[in-house]
C-alpha positions in Angstrom: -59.2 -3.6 -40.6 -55.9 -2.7 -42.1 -54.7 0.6 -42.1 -54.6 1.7 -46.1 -52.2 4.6 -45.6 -50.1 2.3 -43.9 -49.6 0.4 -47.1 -50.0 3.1 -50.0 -47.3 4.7 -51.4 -46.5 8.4 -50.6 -48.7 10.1 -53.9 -45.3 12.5 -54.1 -43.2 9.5 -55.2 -45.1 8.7 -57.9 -45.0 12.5 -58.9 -41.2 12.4 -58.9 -41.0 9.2 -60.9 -43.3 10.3 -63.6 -41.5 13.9 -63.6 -37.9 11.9 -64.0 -39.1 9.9 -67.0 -40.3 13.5 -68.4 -37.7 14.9 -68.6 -35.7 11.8 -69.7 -38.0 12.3 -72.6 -37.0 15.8 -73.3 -33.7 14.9 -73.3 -33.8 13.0 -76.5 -35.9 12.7 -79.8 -34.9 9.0 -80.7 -38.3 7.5 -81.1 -37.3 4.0 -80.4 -36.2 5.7 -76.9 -39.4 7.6 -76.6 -41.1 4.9 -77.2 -39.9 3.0 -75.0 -40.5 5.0 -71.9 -44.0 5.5 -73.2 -44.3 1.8 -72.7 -42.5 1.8 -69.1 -45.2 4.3 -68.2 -47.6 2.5 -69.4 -47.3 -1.4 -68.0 -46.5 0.8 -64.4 -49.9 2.7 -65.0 -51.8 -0.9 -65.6 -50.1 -2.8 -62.7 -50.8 -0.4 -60.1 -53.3 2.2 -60.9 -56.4 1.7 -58.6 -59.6 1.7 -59.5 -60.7 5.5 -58.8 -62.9 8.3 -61.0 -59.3 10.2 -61.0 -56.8 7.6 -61.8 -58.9 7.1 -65.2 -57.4 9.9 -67.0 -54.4 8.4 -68.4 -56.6 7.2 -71.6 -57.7 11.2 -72.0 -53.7 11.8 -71.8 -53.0 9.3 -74.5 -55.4 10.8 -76.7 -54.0 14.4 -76.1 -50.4 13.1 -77.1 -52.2 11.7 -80.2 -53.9 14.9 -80.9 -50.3 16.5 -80.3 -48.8 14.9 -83.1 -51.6 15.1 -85.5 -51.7 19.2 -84.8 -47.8 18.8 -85.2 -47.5 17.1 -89.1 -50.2 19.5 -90.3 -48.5 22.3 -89.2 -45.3 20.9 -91.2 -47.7 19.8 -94.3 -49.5 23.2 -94.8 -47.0 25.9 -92.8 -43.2 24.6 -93.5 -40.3 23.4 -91.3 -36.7 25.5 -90.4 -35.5 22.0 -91.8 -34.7 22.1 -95.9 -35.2 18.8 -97.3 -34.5 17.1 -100.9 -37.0 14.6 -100.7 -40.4 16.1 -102.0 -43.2 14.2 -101.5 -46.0 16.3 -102.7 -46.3 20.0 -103.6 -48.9 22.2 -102.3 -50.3 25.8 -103.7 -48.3 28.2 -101.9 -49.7 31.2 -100.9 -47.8 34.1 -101.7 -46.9 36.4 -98.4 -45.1 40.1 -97.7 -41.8 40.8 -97.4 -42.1 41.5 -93.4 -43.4 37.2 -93.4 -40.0 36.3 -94.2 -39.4 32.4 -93.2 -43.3 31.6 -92.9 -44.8 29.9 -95.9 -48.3 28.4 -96.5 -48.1 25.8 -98.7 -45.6 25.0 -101.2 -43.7 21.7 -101.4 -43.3 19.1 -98.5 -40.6 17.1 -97.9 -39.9 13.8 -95.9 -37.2 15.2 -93.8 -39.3 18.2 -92.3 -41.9 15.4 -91.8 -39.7 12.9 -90.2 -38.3 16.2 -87.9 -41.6 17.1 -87.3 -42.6 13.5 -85.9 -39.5 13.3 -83.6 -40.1 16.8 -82.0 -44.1 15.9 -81.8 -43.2 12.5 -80.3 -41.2 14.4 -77.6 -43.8 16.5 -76.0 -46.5 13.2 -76.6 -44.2 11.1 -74.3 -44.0 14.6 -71.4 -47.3 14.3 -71.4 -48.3 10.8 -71.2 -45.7 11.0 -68.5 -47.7 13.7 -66.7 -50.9 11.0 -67.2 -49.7 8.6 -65.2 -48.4 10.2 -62.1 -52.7 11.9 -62.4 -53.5 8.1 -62.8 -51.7 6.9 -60.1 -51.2 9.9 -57.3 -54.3 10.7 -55.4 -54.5 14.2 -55.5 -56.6 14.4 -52.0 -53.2 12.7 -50.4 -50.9 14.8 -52.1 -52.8 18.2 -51.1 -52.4 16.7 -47.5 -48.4 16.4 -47.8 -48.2 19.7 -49.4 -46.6 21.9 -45.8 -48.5 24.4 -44.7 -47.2 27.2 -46.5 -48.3 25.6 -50.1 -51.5 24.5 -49.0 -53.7 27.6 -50.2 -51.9 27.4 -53.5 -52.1 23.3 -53.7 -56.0 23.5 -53.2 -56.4 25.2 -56.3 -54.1 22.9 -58.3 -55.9 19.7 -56.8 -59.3 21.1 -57.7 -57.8 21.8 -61.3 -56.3 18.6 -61.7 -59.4 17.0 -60.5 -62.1 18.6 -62.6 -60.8 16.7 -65.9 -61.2 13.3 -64.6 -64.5 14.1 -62.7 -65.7 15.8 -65.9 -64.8 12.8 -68.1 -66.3 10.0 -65.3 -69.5 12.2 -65.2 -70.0 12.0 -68.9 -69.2 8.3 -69.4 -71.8 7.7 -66.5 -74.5 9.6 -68.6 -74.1 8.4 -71.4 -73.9 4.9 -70.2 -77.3 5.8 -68.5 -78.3 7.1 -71.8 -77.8 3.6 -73.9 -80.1 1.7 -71.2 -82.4 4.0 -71.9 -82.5 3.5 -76.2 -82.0 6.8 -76.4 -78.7 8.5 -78.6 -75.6 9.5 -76.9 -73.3 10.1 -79.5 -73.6 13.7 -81.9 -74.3 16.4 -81.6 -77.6 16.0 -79.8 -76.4 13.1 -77.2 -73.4 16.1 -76.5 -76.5 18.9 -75.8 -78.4 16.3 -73.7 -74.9 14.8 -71.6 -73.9 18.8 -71.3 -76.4 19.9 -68.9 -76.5 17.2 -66.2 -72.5 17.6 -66.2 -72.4 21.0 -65.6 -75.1 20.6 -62.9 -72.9 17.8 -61.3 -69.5 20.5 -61.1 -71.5 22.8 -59.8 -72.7 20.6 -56.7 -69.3 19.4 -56.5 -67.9 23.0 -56.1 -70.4 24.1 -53.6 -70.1 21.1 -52.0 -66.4 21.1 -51.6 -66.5 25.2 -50.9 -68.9 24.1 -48.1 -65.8 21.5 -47.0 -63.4 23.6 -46.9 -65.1 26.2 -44.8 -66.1 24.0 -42.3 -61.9 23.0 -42.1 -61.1 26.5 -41.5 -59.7 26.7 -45.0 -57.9 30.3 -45.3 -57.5 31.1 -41.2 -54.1 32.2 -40.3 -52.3 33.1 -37.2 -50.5 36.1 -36.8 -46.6 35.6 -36.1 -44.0 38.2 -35.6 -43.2 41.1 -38.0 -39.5 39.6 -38.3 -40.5 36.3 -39.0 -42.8 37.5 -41.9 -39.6 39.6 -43.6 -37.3 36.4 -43.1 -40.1 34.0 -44.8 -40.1 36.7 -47.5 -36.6 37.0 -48.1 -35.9 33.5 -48.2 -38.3 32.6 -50.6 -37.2 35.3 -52.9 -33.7 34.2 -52.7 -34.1 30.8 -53.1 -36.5 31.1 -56.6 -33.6 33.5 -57.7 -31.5 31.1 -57.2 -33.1 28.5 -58.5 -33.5 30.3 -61.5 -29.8 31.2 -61.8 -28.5 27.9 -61.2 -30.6 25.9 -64.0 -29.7 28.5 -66.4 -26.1 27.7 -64.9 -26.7 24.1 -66.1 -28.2 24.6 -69.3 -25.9 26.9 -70.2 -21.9 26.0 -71.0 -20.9 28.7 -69.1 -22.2 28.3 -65.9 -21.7 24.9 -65.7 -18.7 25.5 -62.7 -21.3 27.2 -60.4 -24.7 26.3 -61.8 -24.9 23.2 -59.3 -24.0 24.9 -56.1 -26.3 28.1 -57.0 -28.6 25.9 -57.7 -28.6 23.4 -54.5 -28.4 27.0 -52.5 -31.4 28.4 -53.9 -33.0 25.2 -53.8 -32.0 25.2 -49.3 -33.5 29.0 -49.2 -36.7 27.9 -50.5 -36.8 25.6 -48.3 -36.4 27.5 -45.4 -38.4 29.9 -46.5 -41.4 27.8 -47.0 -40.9 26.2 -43.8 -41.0 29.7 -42.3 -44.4 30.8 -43.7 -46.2 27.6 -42.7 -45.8 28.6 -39.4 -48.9 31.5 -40.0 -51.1 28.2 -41.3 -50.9 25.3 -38.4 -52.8 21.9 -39.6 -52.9 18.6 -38.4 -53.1 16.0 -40.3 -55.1 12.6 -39.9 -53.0 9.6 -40.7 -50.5 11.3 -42.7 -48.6 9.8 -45.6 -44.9 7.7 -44.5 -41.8 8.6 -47.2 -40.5 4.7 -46.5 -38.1 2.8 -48.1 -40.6 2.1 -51.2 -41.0 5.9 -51.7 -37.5 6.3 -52.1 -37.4 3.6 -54.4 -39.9 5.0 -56.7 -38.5 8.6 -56.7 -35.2 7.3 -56.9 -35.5 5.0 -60.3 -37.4 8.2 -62.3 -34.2 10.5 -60.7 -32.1 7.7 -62.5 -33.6 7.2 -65.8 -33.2 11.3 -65.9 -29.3 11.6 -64.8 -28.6 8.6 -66.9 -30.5 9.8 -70.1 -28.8 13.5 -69.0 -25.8 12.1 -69.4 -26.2 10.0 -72.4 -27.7 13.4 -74.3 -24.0 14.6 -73.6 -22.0 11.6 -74.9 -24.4 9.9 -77.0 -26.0 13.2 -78.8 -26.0 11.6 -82.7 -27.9 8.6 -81.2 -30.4 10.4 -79.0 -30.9 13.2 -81.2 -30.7 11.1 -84.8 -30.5 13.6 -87.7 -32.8 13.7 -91.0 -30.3 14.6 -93.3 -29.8 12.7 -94.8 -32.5 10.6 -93.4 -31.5 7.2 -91.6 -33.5 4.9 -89.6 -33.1 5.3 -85.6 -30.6 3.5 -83.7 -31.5 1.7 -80.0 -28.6 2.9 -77.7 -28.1 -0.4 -75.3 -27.5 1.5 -71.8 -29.8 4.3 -72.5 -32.5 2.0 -73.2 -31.2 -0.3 -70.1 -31.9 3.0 -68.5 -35.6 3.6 -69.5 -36.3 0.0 -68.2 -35.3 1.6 -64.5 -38.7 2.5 -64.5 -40.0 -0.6 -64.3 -38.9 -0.4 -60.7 -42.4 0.9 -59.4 -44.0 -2.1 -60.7 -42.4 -4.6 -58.6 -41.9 -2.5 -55.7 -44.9 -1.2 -54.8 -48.1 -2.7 -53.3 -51.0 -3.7 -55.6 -54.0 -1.4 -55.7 -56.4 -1.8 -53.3 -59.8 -4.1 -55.2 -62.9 -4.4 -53.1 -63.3 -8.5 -51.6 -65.7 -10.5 -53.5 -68.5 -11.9 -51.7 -68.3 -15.7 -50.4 -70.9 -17.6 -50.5 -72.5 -19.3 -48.0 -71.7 -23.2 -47.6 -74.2 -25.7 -48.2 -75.1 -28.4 -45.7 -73.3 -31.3 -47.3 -70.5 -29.1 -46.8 -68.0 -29.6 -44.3 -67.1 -26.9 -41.8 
């Protein structure tokens, strides 16, 4: 029986591939562009997402972004946008407010450009979190808790069970209310929701206990006790290194610190490193068949790093195309190398093995048959 670990990819890659094309996205709000990386995301999410309760939550995702912009326009409709317009496309009461309300409105008249600023902001965080659905759909969490080092582990428990409960949640009620349909009886309303609600809450519960039960039985929360000046070091470093972090992506945001943002940065980022590596020394694991970072890992993490350094450095040469204004409105441009960029993505596609499908059957030979 071949080994599946063997020929999985690392659930971490993924993660950094999906986390490149986000913030790719938030580098631009050209919705050709944003488009298009929702589409990379998606044709890598239906060639190799497996067929698992938690890799269906990419559809719940989708829907979110959806809701997203939808929440987005009628803010701009019925509360105003900081962008004046000259197109007025309908005029709304406006509801008079006190002098300490100054720049909020309700109401009043809505124009095309505050709409069309709206969308492209909205269609920003949409594409972050599709993004963010399909490294859920395609990383098993279990895996990636068991890569986490030992220092994390307490705190990547909590964010695996958090990360989990949304897909389980949604598998559980689909299952009900599939089991609901053979049955004739109503599964949609208000009454199918009351009837679907209490069988799905009894279901987390027995997962919880179930996995509380687990997790005991692993030891979960045992430590060992390790020197007083190991324990100071491990604190220290990790303190430093999230301070410097800190300092050095405000360094590269910022046009100031752009001469010493990179090297406080890559310091900070070597602390923390250390420092974590220190404190999982007071929680010793093992792990069973762990997870390779090959060749294909690197390839994965490596074409979402590029799609975000390229798009990073388009923002900076390119910023009327990335960032198209709406006044006075114009219709989008497609950059050629930033959208030869986006298609980077496509990498994990080609690269990585095909999920895992269970063998069909074969059927038994008749006599007539030959052998």
């Amino acid at each position: 029986m071949p080994d599946r670990t063997a020929t999985a990819l690392h659930p971490g890659a993924w993660w950094l591939w999906a986390l490149g094309l986000g913030t790719a996205a938030t580098r631009t709000t050209n919705p050709l562009l944003l488009a298009l990386l929702v589409a990379v995301s998606g044709y890598v999410v239906a060639a190799r997402r497996p067929d698992a309760p938690w890799a269906r939550s990419y559809g719940a995702f989708a829907k979110l972004a959806l809701a997203v912009i939808g929440i987005r326009l009628l803010f701009a409709v019925f509360l105003g946008s900081p962008i004046p317009g000259t197109t007025v496309l309908l005029r709304l009461p406006e509801v008079p407010l006190p002098d300490w309300a100054q720049g909020i409105r309700l109401g009043g008249k809505v124009t095309a450009e505050g709409l069309v600023w709206a969308l492209y902001d909205a269609l920003r965080l949409a594409a972050l979190l599709i993004c963010v659905g399909a490294a859920n759909a395609l990383a098993n969490p279990s895996r990636l808790l068991k890569s986490l080092p030992g220092a994390l582990y307490e705190t990547g428990v909590a964010v695996v069970v958090a990360l989990t409960f949304a897909p389980n949640l949604i598998a559980d009620v689909q299952r009900l209310r599939a089991a609901r349909r053979l049955r004739g009886r109503p599964d949609r309303g208000v009454r199918g929701l009351l009837h679907v609600g209490l069988p799905v809450l009894e279901g987390a519960l027995e997962r919880s206990v179930a996995l509380a039960a687990a997790m005991d039985s692993r030891g979960y929360g045992r430590t060992v006790q390790v020197p007083a000046a190991v324990r100071r070091t491990t604190t220290a470093l990790t303190v430093a290194g999230l301070l410097g972090v800190c300092a050095g992506m405000y360094g590269l945001l910022t046009a100031a610190g752009g001469s010493y943002g990179a090297a406080v940065l890559v310091a900070g980022l070597g602390a923390a490193v250390a420092g974590l590596w220190l404190g999982g020394r007071r929680t010793p694991r093992t792990r069973y068949r762990p997870d390779r970072w090959d060749a294909r890992a690197w390839l994965v993490a490596g074409s979402g790093a590029a799609v975000a350094a390229l798009m990073s450095v388009a923002a900076v040469r390119l910023p009327g195309t990335l960032k198209p204004g709406v006044i006075p409105l114009i219709a989008p441009e497609l950059p050629l190398w930033p959208a030869a960029a986006c298609l980077l993505g496509l990498l994990p596609a080609f690269v990585t093995p095909p999920p895992n499908q269970p063998k069909s059957p074969q059927s038994p030979k008749s006599p007539e048959e030959p052998s």
